[in-house]
Biopython code that builds the backbone (N, CA, C, O; Angstrom):
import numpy as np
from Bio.PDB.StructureBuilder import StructureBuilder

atoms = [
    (1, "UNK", "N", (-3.108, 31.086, 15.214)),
    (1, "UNK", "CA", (-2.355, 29.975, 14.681)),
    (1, "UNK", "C", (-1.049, 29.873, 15.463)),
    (1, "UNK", "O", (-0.329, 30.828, 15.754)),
    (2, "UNK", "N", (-0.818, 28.479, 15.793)),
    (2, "UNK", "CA", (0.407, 28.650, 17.163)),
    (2, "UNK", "C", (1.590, 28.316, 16.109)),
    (2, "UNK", "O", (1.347, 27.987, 14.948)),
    (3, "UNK", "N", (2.589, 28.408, 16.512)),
    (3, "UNK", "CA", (3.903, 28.191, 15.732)),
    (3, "UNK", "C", (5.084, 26.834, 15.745)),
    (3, "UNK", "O", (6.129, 26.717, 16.384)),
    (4, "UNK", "N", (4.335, 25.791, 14.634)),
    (4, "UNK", "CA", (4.964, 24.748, 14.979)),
    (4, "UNK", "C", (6.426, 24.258, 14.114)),
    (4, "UNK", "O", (6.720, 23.084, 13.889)),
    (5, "UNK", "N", (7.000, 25.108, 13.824)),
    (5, "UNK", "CA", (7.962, 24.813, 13.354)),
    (5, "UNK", "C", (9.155, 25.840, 13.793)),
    (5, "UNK", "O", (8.993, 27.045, 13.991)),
    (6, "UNK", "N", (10.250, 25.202, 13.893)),
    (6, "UNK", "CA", (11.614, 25.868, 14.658)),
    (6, "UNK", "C", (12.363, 26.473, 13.949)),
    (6, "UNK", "O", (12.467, 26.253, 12.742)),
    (7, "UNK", "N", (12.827, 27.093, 14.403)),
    (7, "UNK", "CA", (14.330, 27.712, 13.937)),
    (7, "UNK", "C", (15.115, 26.915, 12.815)),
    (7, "UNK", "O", (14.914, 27.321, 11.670)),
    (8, "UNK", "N", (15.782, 26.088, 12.931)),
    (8, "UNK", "CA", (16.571, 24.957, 12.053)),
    (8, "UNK", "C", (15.705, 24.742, 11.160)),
    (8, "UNK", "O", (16.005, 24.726, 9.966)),
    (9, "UNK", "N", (14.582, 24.560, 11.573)),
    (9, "UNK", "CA", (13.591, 24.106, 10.389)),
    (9, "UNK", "C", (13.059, 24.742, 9.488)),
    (9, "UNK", "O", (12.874, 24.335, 8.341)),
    (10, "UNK", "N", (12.707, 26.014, 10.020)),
    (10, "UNK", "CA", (12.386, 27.280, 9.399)),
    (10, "UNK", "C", (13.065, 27.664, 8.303)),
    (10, "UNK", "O", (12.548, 27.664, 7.186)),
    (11, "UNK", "N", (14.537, 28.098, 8.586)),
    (11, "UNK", "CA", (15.510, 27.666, 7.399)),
    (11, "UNK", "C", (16.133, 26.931, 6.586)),
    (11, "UNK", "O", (16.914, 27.495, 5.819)),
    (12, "UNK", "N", (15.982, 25.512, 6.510)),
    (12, "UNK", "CA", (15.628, 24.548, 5.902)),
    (12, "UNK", "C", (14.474, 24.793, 5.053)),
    (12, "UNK", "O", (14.732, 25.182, 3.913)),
    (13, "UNK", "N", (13.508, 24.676, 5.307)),
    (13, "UNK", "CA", (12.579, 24.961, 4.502)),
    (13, "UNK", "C", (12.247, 26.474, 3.680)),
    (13, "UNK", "O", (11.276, 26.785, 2.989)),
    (14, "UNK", "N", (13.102, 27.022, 3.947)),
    (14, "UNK", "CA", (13.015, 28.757, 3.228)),
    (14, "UNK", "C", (14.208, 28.216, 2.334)),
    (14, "UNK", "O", (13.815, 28.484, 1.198)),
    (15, "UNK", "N", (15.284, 27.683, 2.227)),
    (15, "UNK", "CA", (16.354, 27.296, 1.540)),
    (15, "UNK", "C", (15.902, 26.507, 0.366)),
    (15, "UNK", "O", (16.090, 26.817, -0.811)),
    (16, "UNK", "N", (15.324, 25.516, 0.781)),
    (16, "UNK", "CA", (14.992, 24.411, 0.372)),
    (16, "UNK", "C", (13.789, 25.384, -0.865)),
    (16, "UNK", "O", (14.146, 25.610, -2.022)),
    (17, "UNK", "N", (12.663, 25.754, -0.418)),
    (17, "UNK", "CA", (11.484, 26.126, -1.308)),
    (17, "UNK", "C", (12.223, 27.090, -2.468)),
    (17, "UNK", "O", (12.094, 27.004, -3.689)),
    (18, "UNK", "N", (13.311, 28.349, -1.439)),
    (18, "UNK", "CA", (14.017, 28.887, -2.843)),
    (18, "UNK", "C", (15.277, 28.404, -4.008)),
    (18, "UNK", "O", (15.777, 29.048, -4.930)),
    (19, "UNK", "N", (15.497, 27.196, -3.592)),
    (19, "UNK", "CA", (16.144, 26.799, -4.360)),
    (19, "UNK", "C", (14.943, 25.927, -5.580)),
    (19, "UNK", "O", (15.113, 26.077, -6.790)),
    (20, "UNK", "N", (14.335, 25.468, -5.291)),
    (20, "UNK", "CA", (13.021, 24.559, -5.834)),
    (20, "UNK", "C", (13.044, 25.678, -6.647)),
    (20, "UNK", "O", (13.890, 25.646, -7.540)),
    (21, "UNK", "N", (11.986, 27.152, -6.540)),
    (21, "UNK", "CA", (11.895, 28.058, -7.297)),
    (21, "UNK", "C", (12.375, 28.700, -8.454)),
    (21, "UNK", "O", (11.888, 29.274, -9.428)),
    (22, "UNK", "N", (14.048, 28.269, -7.809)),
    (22, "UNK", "CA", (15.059, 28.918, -8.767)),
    (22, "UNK", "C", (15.053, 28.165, -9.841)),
    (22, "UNK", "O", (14.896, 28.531, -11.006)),
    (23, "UNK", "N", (15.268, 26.862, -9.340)),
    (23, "UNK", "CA", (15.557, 26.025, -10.633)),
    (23, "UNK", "C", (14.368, 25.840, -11.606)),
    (23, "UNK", "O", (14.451, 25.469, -12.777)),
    (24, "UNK", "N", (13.222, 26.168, -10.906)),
    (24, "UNK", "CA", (12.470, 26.087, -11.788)),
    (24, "UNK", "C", (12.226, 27.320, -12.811)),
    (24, "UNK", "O", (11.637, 27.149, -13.879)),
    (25, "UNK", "N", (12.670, 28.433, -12.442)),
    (25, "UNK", "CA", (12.312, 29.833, -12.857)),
    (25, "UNK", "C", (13.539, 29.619, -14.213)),
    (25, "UNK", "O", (13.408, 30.111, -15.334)),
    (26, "UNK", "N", (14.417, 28.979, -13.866)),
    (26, "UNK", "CA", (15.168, 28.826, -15.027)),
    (26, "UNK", "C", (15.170, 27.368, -16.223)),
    (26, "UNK", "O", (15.911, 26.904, -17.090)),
    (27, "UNK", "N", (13.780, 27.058, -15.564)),
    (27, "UNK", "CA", (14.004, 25.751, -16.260)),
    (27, "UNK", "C", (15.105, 24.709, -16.333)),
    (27, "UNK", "O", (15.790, 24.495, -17.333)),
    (28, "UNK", "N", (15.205, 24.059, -15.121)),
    (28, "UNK", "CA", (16.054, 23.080, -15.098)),
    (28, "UNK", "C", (15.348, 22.401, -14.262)),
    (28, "UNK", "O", (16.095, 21.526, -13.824)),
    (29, "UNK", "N", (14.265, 22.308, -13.765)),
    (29, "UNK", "CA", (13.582, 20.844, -13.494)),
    (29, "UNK", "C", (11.924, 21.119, -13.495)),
    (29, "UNK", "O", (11.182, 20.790, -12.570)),
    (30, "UNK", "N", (11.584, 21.664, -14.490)),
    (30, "UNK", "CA", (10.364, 21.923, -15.038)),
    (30, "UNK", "C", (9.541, 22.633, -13.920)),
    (30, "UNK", "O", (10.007, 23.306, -13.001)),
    (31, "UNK", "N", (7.970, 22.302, -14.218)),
    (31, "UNK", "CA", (7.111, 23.140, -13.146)),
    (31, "UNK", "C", (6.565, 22.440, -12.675)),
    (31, "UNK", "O", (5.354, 22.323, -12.862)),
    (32, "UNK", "N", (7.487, 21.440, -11.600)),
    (32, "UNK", "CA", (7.189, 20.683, -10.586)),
    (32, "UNK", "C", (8.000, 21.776, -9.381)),
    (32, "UNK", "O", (7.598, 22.031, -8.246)),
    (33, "UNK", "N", (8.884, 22.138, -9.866)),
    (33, "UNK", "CA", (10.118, 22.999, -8.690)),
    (33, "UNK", "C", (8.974, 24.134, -8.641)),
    (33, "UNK", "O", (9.497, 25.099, -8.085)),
    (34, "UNK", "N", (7.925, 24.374, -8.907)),
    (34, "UNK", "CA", (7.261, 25.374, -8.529)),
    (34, "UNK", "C", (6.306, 25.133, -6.804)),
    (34, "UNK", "O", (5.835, 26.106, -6.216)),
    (35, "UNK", "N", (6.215, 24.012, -6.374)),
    (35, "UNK", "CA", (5.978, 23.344, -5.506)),
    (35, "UNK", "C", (6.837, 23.810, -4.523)),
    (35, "UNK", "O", (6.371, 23.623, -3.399)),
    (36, "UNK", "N", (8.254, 24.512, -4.542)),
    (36, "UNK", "CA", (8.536, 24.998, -3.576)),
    (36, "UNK", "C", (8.083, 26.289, -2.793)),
    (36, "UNK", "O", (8.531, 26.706, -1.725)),
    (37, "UNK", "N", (7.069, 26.831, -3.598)),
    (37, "UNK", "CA", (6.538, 28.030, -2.906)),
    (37, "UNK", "C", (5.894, 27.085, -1.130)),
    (37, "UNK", "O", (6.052, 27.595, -0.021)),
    (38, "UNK", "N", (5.298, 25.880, -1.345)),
    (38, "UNK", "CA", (4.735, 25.577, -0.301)),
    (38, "UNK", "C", (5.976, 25.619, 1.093)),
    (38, "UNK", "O", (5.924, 26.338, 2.091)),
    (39, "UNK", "N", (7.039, 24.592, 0.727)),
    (39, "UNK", "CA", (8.320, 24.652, 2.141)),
    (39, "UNK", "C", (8.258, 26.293, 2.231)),
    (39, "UNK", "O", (7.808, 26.669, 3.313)),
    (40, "UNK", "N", (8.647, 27.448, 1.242)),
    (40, "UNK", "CA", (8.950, 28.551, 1.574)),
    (40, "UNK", "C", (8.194, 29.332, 2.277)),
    (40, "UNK", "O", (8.662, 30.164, 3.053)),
    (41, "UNK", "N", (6.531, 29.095, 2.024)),
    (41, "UNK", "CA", (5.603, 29.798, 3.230)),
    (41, "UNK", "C", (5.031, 29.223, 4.283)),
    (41, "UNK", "O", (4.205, 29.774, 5.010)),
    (42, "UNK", "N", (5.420, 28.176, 4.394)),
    (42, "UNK", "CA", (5.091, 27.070, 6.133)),
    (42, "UNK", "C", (6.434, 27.736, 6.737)),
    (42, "UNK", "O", (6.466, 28.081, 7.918)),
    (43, "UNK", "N", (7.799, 27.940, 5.679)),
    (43, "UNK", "CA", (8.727, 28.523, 6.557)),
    (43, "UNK", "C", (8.466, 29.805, 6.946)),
    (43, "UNK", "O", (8.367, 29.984, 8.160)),
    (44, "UNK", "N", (8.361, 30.530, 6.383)),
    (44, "UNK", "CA", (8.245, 32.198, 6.872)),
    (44, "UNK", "C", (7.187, 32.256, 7.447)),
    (44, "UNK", "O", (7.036, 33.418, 7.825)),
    (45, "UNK", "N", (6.116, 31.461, 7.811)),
    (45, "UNK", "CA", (4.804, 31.725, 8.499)),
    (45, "UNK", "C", (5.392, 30.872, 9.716)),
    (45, "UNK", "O", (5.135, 31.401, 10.798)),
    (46, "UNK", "N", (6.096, 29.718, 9.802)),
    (46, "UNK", "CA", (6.294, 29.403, 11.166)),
    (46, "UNK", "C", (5.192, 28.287, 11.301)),
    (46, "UNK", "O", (5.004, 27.964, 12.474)),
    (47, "UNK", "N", (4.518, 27.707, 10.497)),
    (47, "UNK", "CA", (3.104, 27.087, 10.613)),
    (47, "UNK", "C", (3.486, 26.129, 9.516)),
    (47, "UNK", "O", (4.005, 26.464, 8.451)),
    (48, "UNK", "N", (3.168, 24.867, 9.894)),
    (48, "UNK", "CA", (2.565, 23.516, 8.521)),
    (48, "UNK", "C", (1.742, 22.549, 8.870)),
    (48, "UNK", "O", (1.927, 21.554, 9.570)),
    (49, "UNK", "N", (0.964, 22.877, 8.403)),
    (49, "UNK", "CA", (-0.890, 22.717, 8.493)),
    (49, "UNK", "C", (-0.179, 20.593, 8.736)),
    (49, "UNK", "O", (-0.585, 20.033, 9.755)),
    (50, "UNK", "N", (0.503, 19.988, 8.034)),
    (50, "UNK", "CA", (0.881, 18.574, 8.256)),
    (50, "UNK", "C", (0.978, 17.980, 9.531)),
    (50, "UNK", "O", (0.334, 16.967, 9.802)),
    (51, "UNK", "N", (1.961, 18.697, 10.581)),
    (51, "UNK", "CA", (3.009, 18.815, 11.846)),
    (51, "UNK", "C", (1.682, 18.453, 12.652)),
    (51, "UNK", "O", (1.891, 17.314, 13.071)),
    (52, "UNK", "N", (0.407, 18.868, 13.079)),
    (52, "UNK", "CA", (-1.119, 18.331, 13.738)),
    (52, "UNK", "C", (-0.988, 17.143, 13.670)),
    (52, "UNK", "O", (-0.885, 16.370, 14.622)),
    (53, "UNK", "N", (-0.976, 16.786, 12.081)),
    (53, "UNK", "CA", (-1.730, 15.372, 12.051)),
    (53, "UNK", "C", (-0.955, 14.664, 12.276)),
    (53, "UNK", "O", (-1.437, 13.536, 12.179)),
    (54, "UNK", "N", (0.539, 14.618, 12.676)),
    (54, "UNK", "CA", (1.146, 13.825, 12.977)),
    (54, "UNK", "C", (2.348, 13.719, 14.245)),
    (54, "UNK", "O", (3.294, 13.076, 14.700)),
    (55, "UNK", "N", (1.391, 15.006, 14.405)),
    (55, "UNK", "CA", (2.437, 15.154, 16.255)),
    (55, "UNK", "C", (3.079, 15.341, 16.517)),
    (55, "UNK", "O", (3.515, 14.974, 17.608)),
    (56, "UNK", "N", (3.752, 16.195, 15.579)),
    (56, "UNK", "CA", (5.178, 16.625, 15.270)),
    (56, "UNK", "C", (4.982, 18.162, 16.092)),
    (56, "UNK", "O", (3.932, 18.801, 16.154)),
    (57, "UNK", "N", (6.067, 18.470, 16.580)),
    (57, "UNK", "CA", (6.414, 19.957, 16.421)),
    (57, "UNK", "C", (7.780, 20.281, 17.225)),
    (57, "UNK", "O", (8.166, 20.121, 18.383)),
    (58, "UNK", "N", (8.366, 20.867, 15.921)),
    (58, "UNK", "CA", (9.756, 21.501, 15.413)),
    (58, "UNK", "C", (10.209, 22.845, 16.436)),
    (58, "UNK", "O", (11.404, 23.131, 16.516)),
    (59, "UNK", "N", (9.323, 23.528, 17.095)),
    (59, "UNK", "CA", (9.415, 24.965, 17.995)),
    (59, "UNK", "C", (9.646, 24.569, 18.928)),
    (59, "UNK", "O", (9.092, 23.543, 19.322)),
    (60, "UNK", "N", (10.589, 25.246, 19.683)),
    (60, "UNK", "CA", (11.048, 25.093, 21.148)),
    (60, "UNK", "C", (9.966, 25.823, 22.147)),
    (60, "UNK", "O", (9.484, 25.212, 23.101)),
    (61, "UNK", "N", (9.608, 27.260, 21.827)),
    (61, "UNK", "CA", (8.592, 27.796, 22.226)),
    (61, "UNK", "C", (7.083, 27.477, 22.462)),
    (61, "UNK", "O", (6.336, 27.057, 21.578)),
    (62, "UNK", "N", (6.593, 27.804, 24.180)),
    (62, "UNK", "CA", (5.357, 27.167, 24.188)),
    (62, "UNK", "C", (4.780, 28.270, 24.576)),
    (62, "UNK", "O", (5.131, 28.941, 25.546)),
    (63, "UNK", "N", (3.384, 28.628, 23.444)),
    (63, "UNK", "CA", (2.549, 30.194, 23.234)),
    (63, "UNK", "C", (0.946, 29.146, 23.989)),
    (63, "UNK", "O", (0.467, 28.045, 23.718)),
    (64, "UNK", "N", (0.635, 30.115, 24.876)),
    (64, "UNK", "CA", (-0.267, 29.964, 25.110)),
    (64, "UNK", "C", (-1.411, 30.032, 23.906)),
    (64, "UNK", "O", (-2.598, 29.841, 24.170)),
]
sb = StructureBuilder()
sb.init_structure("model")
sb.init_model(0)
sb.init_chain("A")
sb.init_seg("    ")
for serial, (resi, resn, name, xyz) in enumerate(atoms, 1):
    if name == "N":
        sb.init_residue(resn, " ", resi, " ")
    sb.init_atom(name, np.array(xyz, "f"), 0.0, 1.0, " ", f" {name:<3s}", serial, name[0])
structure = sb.get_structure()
């Protein structure tokens, strides 16, 4: 699996999914904020299965 998402983005989306989490773990925006587990593991995996279908990619790095 090649690595299509960057640096900036990476953390963005690890920020982003644990804040989603939080608020939801405390109930302040129900168990929709549980949906942030998804930004948080496309971030730490470096991978979002989306970024293909639309030609995107966020990585500076090119892996054979």
């Amino acid at each position: 699996m090649k690595h299509n998402v960057g640096g900036i983005d990476r953390l963005l989306r690890i920020g982003a999914g644990l804040a989603l989490i939080a608020l939801a773990a405390t109930g302040t925006i129900g168990a929709w904020g549980w949906l942030g587990v998804v930004p948080l593991l496309t971030g730490a995996v470096g991978f979002c299965p989306a970024y293909p279908l639309i030609g995107l990619n966020t990585c500076p790095l090119k892996r054979p």
